[in-house]
C-alpha positions as a Markdown table, in Angstrom:
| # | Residue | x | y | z |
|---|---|---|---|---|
| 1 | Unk | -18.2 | -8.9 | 37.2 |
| 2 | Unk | -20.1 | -11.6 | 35.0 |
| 3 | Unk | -23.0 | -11.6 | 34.0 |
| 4 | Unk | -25.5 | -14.5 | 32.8 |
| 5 | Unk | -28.6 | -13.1 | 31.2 |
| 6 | Unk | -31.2 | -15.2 | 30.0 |
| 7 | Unk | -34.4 | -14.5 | 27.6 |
| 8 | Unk | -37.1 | -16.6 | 25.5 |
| 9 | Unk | -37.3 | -13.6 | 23.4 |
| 10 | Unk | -33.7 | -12.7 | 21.3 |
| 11 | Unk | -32.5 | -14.0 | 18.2 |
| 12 | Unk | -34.3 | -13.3 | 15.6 |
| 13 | Unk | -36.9 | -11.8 | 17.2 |
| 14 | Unk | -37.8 | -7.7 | 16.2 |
| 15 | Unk | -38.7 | -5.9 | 19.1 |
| 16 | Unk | -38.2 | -3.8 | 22.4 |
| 17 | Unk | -36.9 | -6.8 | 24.9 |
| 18 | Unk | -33.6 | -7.5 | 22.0 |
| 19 | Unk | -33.8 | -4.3 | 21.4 |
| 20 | Unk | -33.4 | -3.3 | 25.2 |
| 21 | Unk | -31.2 | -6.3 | 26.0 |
| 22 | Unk | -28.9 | -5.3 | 23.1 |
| 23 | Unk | -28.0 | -1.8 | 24.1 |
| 24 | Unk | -27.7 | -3.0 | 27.9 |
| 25 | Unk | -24.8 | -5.6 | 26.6 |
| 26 | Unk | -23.2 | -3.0 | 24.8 |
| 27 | Unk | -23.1 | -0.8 | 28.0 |
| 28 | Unk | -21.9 | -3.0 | 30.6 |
| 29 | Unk | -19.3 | -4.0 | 28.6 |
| 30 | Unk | -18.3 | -0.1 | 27.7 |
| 31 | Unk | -18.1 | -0.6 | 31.8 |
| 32 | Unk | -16.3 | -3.4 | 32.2 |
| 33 | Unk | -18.7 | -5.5 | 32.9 |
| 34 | Unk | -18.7 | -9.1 | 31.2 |
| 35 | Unk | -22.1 | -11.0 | 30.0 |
| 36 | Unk | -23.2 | -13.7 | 28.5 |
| 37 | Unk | -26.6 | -14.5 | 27.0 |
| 38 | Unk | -28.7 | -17.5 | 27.1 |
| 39 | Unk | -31.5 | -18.5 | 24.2 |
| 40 | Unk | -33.2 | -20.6 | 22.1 |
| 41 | Unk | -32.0 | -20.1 | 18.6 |
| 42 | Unk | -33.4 | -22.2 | 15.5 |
| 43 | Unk | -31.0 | -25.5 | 15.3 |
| 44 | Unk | -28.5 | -24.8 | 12.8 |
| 45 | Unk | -28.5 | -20.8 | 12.6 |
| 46 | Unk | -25.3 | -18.9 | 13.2 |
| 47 | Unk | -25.2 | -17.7 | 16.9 |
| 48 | Unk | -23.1 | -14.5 | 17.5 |
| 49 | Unk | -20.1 | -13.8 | 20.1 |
| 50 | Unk | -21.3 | -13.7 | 23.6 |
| 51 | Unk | -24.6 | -15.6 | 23.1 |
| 52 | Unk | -25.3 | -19.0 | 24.2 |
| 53 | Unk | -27.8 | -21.0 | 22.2 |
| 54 | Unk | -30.3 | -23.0 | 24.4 |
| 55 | Unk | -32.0 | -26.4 | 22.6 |
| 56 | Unk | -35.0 | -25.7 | 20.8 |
| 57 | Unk | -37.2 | -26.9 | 18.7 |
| 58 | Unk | -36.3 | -27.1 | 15.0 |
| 59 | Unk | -40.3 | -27.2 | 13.7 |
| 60 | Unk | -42.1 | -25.5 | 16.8 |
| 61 | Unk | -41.4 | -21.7 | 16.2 |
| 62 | Unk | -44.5 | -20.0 | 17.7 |
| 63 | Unk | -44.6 | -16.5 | 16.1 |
| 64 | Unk | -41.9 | -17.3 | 14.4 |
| 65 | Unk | -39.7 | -17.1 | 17.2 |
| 66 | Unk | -37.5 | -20.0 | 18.9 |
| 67 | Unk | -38.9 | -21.8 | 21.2 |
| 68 | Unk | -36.6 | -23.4 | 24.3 |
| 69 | Unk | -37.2 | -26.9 | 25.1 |
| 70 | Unk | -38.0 | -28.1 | 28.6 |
| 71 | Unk | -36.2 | -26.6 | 31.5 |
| 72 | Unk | -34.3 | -29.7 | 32.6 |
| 73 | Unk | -32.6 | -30.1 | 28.8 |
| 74 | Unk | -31.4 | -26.2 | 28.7 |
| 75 | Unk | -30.0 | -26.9 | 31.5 |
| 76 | Unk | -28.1 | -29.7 | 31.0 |
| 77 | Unk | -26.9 | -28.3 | 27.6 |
| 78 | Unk | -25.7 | -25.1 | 30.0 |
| 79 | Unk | -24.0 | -27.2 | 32.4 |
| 80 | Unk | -22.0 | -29.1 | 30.3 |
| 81 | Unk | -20.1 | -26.0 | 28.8 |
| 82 | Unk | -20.2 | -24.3 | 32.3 |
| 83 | Unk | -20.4 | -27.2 | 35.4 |
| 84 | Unk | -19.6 | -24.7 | 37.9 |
| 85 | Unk | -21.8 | -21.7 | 36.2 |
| 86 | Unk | -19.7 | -19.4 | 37.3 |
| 87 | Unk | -21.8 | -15.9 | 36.9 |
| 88 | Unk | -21.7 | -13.5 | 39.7 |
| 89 | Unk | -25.4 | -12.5 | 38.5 |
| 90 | Unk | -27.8 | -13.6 | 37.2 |
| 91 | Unk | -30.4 | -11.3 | 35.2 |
| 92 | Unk | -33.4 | -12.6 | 33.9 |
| 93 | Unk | -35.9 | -11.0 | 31.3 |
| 94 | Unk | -38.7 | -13.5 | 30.3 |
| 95 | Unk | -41.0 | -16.0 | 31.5 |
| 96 | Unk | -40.7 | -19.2 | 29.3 |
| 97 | Unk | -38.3 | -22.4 | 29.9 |
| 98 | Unk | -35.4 | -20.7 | 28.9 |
| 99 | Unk | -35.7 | -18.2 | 31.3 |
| 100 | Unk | -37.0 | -20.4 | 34.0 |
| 101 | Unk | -33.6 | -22.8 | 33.8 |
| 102 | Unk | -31.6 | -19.2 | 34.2 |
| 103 | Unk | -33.7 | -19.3 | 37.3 |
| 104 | Unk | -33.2 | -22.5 | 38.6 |
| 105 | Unk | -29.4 | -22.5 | 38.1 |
| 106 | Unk | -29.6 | -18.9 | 40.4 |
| 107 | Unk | -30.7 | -20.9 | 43.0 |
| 108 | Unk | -28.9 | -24.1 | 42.7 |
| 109 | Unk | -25.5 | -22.0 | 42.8 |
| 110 | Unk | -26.7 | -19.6 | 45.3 |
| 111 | Unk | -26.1 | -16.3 | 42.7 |
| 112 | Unk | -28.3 | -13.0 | 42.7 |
| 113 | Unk | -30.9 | -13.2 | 41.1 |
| 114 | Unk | -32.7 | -10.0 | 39.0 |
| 115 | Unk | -35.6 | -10.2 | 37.2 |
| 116 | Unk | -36.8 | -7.8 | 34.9 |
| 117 | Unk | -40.8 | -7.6 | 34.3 |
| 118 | Unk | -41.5 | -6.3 | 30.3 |
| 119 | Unk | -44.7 | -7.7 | 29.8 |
| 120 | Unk | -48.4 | -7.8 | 30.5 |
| 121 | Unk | -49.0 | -11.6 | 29.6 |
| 122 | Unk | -52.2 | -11.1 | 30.6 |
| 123 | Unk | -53.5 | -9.5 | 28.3 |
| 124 | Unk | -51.1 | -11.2 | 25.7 |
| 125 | Unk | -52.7 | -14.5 | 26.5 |
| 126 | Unk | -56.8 | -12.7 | 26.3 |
| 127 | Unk | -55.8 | -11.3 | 22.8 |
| 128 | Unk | -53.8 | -13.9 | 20.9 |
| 129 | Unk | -55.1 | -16.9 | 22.5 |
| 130 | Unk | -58.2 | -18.2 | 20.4 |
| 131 | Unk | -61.8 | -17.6 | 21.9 |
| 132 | Unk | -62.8 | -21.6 | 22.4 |
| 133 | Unk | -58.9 | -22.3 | 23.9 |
| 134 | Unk | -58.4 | -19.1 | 26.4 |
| 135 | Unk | -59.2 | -20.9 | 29.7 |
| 136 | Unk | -58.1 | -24.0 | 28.6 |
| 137 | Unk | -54.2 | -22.2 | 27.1 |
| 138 | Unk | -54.1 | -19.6 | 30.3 |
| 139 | Unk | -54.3 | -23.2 | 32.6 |
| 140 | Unk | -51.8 | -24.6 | 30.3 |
| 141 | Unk | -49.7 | -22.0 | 30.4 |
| 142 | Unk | -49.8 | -21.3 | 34.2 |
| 143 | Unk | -49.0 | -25.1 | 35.2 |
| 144 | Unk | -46.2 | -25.1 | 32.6 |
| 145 | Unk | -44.4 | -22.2 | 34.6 |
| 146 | Unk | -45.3 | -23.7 | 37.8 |
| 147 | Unk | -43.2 | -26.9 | 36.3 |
| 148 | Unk | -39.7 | -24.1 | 36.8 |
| 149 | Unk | -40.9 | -22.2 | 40.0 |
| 150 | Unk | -43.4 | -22.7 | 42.8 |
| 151 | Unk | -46.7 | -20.8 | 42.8 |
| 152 | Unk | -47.6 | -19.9 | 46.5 |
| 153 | Unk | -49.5 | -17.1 | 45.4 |
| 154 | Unk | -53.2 | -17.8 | 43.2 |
| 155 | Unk | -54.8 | -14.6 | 42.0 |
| 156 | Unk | -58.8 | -14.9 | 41.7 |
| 157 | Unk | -60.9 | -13.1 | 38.9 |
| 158 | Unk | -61.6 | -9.4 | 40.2 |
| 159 | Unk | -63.0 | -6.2 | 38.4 |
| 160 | Unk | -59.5 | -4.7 | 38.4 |
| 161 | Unk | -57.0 | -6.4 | 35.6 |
| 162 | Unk | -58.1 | -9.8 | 36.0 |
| 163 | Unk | -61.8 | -9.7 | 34.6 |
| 164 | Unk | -61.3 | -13.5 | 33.5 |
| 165 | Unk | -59.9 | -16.8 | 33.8 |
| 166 | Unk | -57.0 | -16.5 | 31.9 |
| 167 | Unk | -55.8 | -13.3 | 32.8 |
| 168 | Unk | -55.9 | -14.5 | 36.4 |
| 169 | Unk | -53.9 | -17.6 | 35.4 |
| 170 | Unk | -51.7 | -15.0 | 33.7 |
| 171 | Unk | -51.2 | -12.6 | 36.9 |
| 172 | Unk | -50.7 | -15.7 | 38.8 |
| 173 | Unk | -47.7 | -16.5 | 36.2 |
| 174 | Unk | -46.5 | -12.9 | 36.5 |
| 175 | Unk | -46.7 | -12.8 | 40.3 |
| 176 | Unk | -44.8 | -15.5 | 41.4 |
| 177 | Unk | -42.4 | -15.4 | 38.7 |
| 178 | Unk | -41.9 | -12.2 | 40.1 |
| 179 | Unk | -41.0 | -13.3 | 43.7 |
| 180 | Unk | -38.7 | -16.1 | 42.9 |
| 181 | Unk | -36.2 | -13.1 | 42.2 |
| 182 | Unk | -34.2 | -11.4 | 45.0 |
| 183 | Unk | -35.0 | -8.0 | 43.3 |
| 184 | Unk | -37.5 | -6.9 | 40.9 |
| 185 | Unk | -37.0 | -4.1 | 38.0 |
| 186 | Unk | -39.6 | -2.7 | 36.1 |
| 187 | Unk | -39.3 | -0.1 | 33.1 |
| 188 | Unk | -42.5 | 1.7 | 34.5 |
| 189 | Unk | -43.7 | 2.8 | 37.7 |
| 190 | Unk | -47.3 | 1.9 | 36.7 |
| 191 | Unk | -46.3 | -1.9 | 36.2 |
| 192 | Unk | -44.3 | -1.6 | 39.2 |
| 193 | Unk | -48.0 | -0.3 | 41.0 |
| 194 | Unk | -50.2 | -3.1 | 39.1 |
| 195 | Unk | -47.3 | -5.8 | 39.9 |
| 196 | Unk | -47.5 | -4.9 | 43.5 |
| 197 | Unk | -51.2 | -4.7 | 43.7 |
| 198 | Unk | -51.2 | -8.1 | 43.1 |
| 199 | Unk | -48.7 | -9.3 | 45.7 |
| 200 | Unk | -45.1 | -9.0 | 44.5 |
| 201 | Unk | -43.4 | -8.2 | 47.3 |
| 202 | Unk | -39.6 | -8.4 | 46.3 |
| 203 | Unk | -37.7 | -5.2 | 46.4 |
| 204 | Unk | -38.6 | -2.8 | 43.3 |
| 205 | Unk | -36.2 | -0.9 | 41.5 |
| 206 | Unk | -37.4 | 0.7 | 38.3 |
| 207 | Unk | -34.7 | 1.3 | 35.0 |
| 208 | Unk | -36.4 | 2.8 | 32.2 |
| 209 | Unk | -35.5 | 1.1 | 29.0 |
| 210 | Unk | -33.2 | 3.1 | 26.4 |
| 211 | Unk | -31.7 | 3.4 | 23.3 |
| 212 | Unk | -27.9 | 3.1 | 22.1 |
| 213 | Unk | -26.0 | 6.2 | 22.3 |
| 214 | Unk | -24.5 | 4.8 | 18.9 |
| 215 | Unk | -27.6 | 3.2 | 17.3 |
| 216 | Unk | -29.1 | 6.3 | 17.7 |
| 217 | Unk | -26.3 | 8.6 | 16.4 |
| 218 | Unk | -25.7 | 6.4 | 13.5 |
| 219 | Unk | -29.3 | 6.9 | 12.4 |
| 220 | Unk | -28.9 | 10.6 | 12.4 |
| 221 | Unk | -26.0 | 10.6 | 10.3 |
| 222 | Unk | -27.0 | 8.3 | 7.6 |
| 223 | Unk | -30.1 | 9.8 | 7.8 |
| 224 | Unk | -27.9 | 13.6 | 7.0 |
| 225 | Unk | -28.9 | 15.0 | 10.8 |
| 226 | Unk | -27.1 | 16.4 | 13.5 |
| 227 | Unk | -27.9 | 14.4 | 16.8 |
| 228 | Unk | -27.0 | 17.2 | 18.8 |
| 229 | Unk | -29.4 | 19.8 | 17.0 |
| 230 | Unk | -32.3 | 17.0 | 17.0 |
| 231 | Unk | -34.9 | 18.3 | 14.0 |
| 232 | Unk | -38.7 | 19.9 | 15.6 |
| 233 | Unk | -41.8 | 18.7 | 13.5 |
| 234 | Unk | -44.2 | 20.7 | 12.1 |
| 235 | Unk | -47.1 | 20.3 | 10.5 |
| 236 | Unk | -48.7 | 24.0 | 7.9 |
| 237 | Unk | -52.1 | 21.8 | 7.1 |
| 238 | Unk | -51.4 | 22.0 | 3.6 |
| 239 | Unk | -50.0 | 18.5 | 3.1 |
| 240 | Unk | -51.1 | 15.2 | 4.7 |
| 241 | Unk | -49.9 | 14.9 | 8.3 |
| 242 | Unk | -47.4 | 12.0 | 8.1 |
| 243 | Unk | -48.2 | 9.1 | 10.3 |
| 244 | Unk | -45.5 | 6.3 | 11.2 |
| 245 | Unk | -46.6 | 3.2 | 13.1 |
| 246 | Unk | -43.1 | 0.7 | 13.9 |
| 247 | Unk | -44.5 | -1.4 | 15.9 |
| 248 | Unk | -45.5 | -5.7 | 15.2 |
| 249 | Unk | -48.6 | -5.6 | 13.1 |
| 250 | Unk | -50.6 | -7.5 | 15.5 |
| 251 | Unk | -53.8 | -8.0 | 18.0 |
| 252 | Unk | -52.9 | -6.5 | 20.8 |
| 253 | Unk | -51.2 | -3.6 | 19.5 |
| 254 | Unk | -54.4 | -2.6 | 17.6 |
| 255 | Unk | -53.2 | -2.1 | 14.4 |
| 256 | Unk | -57.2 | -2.8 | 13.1 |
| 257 | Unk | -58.6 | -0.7 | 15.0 |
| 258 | Unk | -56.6 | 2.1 | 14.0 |
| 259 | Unk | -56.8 | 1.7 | 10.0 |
| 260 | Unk | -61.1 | 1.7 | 11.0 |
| 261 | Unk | -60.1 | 5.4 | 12.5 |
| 262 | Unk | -58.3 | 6.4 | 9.5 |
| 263 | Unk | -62.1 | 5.8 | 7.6 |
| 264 | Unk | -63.3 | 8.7 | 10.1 |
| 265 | Unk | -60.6 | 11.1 | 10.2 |
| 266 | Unk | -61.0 | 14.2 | 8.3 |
| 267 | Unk | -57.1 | 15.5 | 8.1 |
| 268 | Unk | -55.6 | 14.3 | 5.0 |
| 269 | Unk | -52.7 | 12.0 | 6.4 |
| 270 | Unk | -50.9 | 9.0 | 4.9 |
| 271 | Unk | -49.2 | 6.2 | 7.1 |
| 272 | Unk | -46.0 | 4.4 | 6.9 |
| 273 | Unk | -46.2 | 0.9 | 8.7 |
| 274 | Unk | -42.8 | -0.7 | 9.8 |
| 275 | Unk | -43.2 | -4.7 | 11.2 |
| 276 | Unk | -45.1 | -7.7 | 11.0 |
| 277 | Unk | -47.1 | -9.6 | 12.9 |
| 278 | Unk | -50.5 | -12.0 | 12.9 |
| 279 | Unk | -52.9 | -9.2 | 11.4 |
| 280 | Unk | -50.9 | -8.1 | 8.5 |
| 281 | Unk | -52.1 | -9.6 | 6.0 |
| 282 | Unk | -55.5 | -8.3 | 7.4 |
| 283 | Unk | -54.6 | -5.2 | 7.7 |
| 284 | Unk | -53.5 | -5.4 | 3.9 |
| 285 | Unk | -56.6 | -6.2 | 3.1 |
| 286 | Unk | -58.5 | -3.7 | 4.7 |
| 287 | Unk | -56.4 | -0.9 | 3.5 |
| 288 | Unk | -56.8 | -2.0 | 0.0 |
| 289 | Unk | -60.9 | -2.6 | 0.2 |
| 290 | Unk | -61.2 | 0.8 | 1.7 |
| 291 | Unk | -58.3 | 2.3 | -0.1 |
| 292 | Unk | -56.3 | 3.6 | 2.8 |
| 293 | Unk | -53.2 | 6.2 | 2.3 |
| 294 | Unk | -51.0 | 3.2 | 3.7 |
| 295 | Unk | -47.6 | 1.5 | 2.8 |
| 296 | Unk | -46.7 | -1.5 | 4.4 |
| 297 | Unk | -42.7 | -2.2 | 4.8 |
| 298 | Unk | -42.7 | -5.5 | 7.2 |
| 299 | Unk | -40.0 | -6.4 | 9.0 |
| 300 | Unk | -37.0 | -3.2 | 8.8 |
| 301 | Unk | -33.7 | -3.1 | 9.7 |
| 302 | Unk | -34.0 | -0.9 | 13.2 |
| 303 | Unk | -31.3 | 1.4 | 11.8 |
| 304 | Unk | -32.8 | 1.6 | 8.6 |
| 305 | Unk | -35.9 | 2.5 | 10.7 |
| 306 | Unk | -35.2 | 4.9 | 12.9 |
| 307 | Unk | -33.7 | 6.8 | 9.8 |
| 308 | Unk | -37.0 | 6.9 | 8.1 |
| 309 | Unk | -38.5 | 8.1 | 11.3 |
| 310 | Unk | -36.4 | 11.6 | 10.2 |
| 311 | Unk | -39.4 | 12.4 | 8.0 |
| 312 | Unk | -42.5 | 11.4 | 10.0 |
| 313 | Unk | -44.8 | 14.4 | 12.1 |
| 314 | Unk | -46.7 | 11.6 | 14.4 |
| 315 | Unk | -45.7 | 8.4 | 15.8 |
| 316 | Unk | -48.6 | 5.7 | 16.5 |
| 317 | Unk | -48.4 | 3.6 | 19.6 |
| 318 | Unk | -52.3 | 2.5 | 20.2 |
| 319 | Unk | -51.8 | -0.4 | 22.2 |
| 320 | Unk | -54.8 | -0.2 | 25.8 |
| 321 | Unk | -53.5 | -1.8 | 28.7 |
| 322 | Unk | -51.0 | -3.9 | 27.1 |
| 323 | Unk | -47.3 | -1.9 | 26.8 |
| 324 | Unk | -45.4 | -0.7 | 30.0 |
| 325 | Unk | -43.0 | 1.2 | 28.3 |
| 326 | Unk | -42.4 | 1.1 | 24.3 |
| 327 | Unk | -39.5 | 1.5 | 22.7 |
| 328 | Unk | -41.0 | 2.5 | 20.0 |
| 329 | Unk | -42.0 | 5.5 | 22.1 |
| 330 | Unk | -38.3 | 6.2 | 23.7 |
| 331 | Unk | -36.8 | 6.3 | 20.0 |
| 332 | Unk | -39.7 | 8.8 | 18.8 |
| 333 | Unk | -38.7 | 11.0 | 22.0 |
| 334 | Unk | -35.3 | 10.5 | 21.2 |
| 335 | Unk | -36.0 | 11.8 | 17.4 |
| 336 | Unk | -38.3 | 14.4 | 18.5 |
| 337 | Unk | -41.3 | 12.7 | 17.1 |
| 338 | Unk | -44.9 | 12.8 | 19.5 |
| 339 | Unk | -46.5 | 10.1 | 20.1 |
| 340 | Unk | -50.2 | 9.4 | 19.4 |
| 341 | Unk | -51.3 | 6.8 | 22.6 |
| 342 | Unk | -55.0 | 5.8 | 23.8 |
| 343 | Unk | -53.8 | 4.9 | 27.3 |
| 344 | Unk | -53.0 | 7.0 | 30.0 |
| 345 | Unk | -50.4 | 4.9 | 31.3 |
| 346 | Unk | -48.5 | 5.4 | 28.4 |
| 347 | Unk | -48.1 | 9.6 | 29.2 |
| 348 | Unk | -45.3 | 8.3 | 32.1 |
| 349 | Unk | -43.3 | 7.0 | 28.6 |
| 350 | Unk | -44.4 | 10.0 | 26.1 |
| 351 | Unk | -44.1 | 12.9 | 28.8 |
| 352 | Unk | -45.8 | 15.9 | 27.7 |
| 353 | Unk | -45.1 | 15.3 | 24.2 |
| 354 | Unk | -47.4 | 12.8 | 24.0 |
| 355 | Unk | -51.0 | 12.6 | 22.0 |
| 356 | Unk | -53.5 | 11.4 | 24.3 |
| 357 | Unk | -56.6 | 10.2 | 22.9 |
| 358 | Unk | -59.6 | 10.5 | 25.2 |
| 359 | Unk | -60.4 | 6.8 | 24.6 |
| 360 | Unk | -59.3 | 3.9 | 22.7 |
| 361 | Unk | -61.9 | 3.3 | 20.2 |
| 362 | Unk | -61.3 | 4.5 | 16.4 |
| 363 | Unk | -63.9 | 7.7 | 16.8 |
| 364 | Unk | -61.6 | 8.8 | 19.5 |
| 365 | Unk | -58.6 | 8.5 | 17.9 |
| 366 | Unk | -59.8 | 9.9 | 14.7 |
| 367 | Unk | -60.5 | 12.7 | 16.8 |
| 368 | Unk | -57.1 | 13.2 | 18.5 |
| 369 | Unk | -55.8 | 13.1 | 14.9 |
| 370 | Unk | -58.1 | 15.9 | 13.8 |
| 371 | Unk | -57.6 | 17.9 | 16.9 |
| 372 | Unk | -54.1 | 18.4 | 16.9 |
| 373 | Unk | -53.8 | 18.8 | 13.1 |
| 374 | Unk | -56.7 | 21.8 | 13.3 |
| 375 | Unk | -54.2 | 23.7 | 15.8 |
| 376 | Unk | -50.9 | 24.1 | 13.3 |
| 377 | Unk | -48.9 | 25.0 | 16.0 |
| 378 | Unk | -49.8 | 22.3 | 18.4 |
| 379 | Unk | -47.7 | 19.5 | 16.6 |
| 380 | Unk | -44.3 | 21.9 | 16.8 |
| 381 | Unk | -45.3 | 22.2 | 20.7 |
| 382 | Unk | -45.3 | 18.7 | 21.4 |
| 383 | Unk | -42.2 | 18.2 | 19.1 |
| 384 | Unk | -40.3 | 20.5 | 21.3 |
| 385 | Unk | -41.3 | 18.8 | 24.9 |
| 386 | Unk | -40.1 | 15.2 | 23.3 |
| 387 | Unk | -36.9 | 16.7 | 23.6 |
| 388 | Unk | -37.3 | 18.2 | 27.3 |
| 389 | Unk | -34.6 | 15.8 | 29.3 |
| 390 | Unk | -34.1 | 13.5 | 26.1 |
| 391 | Unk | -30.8 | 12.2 | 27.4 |
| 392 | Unk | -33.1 | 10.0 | 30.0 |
| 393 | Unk | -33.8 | 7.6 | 26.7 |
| 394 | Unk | -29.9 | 7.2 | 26.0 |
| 395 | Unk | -28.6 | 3.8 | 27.8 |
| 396 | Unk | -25.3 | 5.8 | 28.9 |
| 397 | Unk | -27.6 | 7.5 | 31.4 |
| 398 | Unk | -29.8 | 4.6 | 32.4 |
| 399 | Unk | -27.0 | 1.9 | 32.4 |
| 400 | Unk | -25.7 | 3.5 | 35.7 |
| 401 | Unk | -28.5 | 2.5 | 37.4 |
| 402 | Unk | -28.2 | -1.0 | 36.4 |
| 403 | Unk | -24.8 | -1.0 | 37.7 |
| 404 | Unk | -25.6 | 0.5 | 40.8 |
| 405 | Unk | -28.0 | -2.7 | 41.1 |
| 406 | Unk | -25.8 | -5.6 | 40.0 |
| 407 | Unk | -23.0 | -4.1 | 42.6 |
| 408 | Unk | -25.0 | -4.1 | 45.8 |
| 409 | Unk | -26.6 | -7.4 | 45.0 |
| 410 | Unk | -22.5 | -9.1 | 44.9 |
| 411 | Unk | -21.8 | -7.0 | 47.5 |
């Protein structure tokens, strides 16, 4: 079997869709199974084996990721190295032009089409979009996508997930991107619920994301750890309760919020921060004006990273109604390492080993912080549940299911 995947989000881009997409690759190929993937990639930069680079802008790098240029010239560019495109699948895990040519071509050669739902652009858009531009970028954005596939389905403001304009522009992106697919995969059954709510009515399958079974042994070895006798944290109150936050340094993972709940926590803890993003150099700023216990790292090697993670007592995921399913969170599981999380959503990802806030303001998180440190044995408890069915975050076990998928769809 062969396999065309295409993405927006890739090269030289940190983060849980590469990440995800990377340790998928290596798997179906363990399994025979061949694939190919299409993205931008800055003009110029060395593309590795197996990935096809999509024409992009040299000067328009949002983020300071890629950026595809309009559907009709990716495609020409993909149909001049492959006139007959001949995939037998087609596997699709974004939403931008890139992604919307791999879509296109599904169609126009008649192959399956799969489309894998990571995000909540909704609330992507609300955060990151500037206050005077929301309505007017969540419009932009909508009819852009509605340039690669047809949007039958217009989602109205309601009191449920789409409070405003632009996050109903953005659910009406999500939902008919959604249905262009033949089948639908999500990494959480609560995005599954919410994607459905809104009228995706495509079969559902849902594949947790996961973690090499080699990435992740590698980092226990140079890190001087057995994987198979995975190291329990534990926390005497005598030292400061080690915090480590690897997740982008940005708005809607609430990095600010969290360093104002470090000025109200009363356990002595220090915090290592791993990634960039648009509010680091704010974050910075405030750590040094109120003389925070924090070290910034930026942007780490994700070996390098989970290797550091061997030291850490509480992993910080503080995003509300933004993730599905972090990886950040599967690789502290996998590590043994609880998770501190403000939404509920987030316990179908953490399990019981996870550090529920009771809300998502700083108070509340200084509290769940102070809570769990004041019970010594509470941290070693948690610790122990990460590790309860761990093998469900390896991609050995998950890449069985995608594969199962991809074979009933040829059939």
């Amino acid at each position: 079997m062969k396999v065309a995947i295409f993405t927006d989000v890739f090269l030289e881009v940190p983060g849980g869709i590469p990440s995800s997409i990377n340790a998928q690759r290596e798997y179906l190929d363990k399994n025979g199974i061949e694939s190919e993937v299409f993205c931008p990639a800055r003009p110029g930069s060395k593309v590795p084996e197996g990935v096809f680079a999509v024409p992009s802008f040299k000067h328009l790098r949002p983020g300071g990721a890629p950026f595809a240029k309009r559907i009709r010239k990716v495609k020409k560019a993909i149909l001049e190295t492959y006139p007959d495109f001949d995939f037998d699948l087609v596997h699709v895990h974004y939403e931008g032009a890139c992604s919307l040519a791999g879509m296109q071509l599904a169609r126009e050669f008649k192959k399956p089409l799969v489309q894998t739902m990571h995000g909540r652009e909704d609330v992507a858009a609300e955060t990151n979009i500037p206050h005077p531009f929301k309505t007017l970028g969540g419009a932009l954005l909508c009819r852009l996508h509605k340039c690669g596939v047809p949007h039958p389905i217009k989602i109205r403001r309601d009191d449920y997930l789409a409070p405003t304009v632009v996050r109903a522009r953005m659910w009406t992106l999500m939902v008919n991107h959604a249905n262009f697919a033949d089948m639908v995969i999500t990494p959480s059954k609560h995005f599954k619920d919410k994607l459905q709510h809104y009228g995706v009515s495509k079969p559902f399958y849902v594949i947790s994301n996961a973690i090499s079974d080699d990435v992740l042994k590698d980092s226990f070895e140079k890190a001087g750890l057995d994987f198979n006798k995975p190291v329990v944290r534990e926390y005497d109150g005598n030292s400061p309760l080690r915090l480590f936050w690897n997740s982008r340094v940005s708005k809607e993972k609430r990095m600010m919020p969290f360093l104002e709940a470090l000025t109200l926590v009363k356990t002595l803890v220090a915090l290592e921060v791993y990634g960039d993003g648009n509010d680091l150099k704010k974050a910075e700023k405030y750590v040094k004006s109120h003389d925070l216990p924090v070290k910034f790292y930026g942007r780490t090697d994700h070996t390098k990273m989970l290797e550091r993670m061997k030291d850490a007592q509480l992993s910080v995921v503080v995003s509300y109604g933004f993730d599905n399913q972090p990886m950040t969170i599967l690789e502290a599981r996998a590590m043994g390492l609880p998770a501190l999380i403000c939404d509920p959503d987030l316990l179908e990802v953490t399990g019981k080993g996870g550090v529920l806030a009771k809300g998502p303001s700083p108070a509340e998180m200084a509290k769940a912080i102070d809570d769990l440190a004041s019970n010594l044995g509470e941290l070693e408890k948690k610790s122990k549940l990460c590790l309860v069915e761990r093998d469900e975050v390896l991609q050995s076990v998950q890449i069985k299911k995608l594969i199962k998928l991809y074979n009933s769809l040829v059939k």
